[in-house]
C-alpha positions as CSV (number, residue, x, y, z in Angstrom):
1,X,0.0,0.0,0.0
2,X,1.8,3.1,-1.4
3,X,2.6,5.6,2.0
4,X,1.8,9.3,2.5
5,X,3.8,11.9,3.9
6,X,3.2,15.9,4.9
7,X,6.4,17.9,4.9
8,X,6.6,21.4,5.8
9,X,9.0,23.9,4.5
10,X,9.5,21.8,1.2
11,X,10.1,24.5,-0.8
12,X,14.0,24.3,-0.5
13,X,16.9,22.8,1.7
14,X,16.0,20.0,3.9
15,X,12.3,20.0,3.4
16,X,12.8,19.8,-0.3
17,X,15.1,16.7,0.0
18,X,12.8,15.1,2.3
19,X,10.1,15.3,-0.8
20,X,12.9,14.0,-3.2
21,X,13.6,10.7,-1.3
22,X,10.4,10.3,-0.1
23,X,9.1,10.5,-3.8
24,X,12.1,7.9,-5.2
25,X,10.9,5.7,-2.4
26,X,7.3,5.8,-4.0
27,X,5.5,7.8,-1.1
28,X,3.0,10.2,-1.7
29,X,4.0,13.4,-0.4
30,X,2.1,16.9,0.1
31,X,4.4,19.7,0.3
32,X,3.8,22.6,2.3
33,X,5.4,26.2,1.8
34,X,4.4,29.8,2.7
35,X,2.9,30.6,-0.9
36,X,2.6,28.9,-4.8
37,X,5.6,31.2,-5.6
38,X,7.5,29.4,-3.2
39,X,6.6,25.8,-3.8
40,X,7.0,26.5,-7.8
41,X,10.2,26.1,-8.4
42,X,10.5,22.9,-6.3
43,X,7.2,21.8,-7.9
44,X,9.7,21.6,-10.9
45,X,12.3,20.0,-9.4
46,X,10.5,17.5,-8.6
47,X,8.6,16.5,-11.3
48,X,6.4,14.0,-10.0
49,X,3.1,13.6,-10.4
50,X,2.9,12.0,-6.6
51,X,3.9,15.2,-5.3
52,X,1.1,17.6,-4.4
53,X,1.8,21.3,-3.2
54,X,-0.2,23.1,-0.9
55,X,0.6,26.9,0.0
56,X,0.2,27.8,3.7
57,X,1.5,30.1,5.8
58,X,1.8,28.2,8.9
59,X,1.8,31.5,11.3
60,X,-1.7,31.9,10.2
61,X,-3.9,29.1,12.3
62,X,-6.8,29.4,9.8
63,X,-4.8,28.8,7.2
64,X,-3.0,25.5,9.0
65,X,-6.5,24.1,9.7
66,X,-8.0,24.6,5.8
67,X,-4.3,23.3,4.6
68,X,-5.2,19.6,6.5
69,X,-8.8,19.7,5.9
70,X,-8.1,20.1,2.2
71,X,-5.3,17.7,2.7
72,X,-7.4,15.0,4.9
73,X,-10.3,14.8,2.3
74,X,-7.5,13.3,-0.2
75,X,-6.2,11.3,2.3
76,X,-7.8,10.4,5.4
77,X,-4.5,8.5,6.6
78,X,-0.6,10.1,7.1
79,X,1.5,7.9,7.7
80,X,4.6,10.5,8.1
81,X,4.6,14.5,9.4
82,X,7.8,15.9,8.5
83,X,8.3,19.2,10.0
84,X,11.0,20.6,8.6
85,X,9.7,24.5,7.8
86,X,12.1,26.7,9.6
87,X,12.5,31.0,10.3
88,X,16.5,32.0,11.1
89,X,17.2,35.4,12.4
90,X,19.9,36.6,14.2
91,X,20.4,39.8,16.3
92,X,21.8,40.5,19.8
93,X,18.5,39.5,22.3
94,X,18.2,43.2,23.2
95,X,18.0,44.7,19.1
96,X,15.9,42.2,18.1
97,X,12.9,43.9,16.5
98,X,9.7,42.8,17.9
99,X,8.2,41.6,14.6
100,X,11.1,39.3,13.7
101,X,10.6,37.8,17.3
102,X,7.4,37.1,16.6
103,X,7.8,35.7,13.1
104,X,10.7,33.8,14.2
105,X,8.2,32.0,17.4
106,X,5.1,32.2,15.1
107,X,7.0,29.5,12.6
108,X,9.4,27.5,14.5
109,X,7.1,27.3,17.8
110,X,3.7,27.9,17.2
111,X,3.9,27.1,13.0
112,X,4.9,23.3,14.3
113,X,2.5,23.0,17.1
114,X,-0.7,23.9,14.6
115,X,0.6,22.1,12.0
116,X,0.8,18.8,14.4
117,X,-2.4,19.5,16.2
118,X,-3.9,19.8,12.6
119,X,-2.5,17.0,11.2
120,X,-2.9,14.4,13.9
121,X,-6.1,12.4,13.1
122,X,-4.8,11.4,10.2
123,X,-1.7,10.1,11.5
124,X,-3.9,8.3,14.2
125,X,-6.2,6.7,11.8
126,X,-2.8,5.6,10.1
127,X,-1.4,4.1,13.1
128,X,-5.4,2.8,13.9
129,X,-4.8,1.2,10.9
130,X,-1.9,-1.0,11.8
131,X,-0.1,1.3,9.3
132,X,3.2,3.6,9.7
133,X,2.5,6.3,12.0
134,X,5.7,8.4,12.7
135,X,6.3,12.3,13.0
136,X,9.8,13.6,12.5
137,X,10.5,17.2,13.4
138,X,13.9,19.7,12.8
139,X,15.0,20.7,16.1
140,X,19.0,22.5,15.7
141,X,22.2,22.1,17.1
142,X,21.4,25.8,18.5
143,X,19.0,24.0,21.2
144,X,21.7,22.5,22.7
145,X,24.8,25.2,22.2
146,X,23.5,28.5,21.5
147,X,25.1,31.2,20.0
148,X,25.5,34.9,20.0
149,X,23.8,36.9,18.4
150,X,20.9,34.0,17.4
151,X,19.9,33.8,20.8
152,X,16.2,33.7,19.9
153,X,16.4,31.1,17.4
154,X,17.9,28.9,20.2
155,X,15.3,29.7,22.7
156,X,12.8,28.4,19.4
157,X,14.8,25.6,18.6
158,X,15.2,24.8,22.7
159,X,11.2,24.7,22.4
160,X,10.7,22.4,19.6
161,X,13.0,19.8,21.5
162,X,10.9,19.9,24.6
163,X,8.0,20.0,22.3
164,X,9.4,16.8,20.6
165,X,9.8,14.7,23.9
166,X,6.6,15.3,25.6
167,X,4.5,14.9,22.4
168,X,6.1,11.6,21.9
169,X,5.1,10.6,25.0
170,X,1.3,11.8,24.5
171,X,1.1,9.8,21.2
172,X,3.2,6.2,22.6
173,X,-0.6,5.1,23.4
174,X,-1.7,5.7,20.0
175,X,1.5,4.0,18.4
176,X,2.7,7.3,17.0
177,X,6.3,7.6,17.2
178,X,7.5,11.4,17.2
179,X,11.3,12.1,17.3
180,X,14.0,15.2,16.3
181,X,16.3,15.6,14.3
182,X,19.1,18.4,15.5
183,X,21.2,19.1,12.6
184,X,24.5,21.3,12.7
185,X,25.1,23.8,9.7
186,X,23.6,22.8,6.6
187,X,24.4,24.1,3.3
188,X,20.5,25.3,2.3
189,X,19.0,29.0,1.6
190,X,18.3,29.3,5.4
191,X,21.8,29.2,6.0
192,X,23.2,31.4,3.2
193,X,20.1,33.9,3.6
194,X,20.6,34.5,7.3
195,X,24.3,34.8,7.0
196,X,23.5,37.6,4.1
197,X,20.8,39.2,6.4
198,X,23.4,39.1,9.7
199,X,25.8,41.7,7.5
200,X,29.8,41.9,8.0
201,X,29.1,43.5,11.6
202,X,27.2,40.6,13.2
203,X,28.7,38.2,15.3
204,X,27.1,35.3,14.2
205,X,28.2,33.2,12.0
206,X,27.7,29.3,11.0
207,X,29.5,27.3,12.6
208,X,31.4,25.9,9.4
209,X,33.4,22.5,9.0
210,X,32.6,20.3,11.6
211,X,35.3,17.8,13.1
212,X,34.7,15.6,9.9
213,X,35.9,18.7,7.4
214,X,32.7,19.8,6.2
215,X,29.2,21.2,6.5
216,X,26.3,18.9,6.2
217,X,24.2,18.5,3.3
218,X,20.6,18.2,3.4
219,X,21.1,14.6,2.3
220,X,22.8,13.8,5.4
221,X,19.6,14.9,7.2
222,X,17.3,12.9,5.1
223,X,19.1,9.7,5.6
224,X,18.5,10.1,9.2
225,X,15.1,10.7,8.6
226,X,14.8,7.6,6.4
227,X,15.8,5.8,9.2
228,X,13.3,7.1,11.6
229,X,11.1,6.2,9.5
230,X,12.3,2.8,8.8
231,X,11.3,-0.8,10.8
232,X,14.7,-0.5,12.4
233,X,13.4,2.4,14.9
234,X,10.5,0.8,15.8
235,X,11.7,1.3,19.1
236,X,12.8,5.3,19.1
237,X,11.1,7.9,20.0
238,X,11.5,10.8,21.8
239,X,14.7,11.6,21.4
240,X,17.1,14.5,19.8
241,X,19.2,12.6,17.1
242,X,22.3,15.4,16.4
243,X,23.4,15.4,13.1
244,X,26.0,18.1,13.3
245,X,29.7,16.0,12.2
246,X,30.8,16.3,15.8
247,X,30.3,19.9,16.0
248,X,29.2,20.3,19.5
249,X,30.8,16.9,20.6
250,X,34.4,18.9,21.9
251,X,35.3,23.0,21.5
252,X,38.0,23.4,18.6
253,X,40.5,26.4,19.5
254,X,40.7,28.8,16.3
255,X,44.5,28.1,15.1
């Protein structure tokens, strides 16, 4: 019986190559992104006829709620929720301009816990079914070592980790297993956008090569994922999987 996925932020980076391998693994997938301008050019990319994009702007709860709905009368069961849309912004804590705050929370924290609240009768009827039942969620290295000047994305990030355990916990009874992934620096448009946006003067920066002499690629995330989703972790959940090289593992002096 061919599987069905929901991915968030699928527009570009990780979300994206979720869809791809997803797709060559002969799931259906619905792809979710902030507008049809943004979910275009993947569209293309992709070039499949099993994927299925769905504009939504996941700040906006109405919008969350007629996304499913609309989603949920195609298919009544999910048997994967990948929640991979992400906001970055970086600023000192005490600059940060309110609205960016709120955008940065309103996707990251509140975009992921509509979208999962939305979405989760049809990943219960799934795992009802006897079927695949799994939520994976994008948590960062940033939850567990912050950095200046993206101290707010942290404190996000630090939330969707907590939100990760304790919802995994609420769905065990249902069969539902729900589990993060906490990636390191990843070569996507996040990454490269934020570090245009952050300007020569900011402090932050990514955190570049890890210990094994480069930055991820949102293939390495993916594989992970493939395993979470896979009979071999039929026994995982809750937990923060780092994916991050060895990045935060031991503190590298500059040379």
């Amino acid at each position: 019986m061919p599987l069905t996925a929901i991915v968030t932020g699928a527009a570009s980076g990780i979300g994206q190559e979720a869809c791809r391998d997803l797709l060559a693994q002969g799931w259906t997938v619905y792809g979710l992104d902030v507008s049809d301008q943004a979910l275009a050019p993947a569209t293309r990319a992709l070039a499949s006829h099993n994927f299925h994009p769905r504009p939504c702007d996941l700040r906006d709860a109405a919008a969350v709620a007629a996304a499913m709905r609309g989603i949920q009368a195609d298919a009544p069961r999910i048997n994967a929720l990948i929640g991979s849309a992400g906001l970055f912004k970086s600023a000192p804590l005490r600059d940060m301009p309110l609205d960016e705050f709120d955008d940065l929370m309103g996707v990251n924290v509140r975009g992921l816990w509509l979208t999962c609240k939305e979405a989760m009768p049809m990943v219960e009827a799934a795992a009802a079914a006897g079927e695949l039942a799994r939520i994976i969620i994008l948590s960062s290295i940033s939850a567990i070592r912050p950095k200046v000047h993206s101290g707010a994305y942290s404190m996000s990030k630090a939330a969707v980790s907590q939100f990760t355990q304790v919802l995994a916990v609420e769905c065990a009874e249902n069969g539902i297993l729900v589990n993060a992934i906490a990636p390191g620096t990843v070569e996507t448009p996040m990454i490269t956008g934020g570090l245009a946006d952050a300007g020569e003067n900011s402090a932050w920066r990514p955190s570049g090569n890890s210990p094994l002499g480069r930055i991820a690629q949102p293939a390495d995330i993916v594989k992970v994922m493939r395993f979470l989703l896979s009979e071999n972790a039929d026994y995982v959940t809750g937990t923060i999987i780092p994916v991050d090289g060895g990045t935060r593992a031991a503190y590298v002096p500059p040379r």
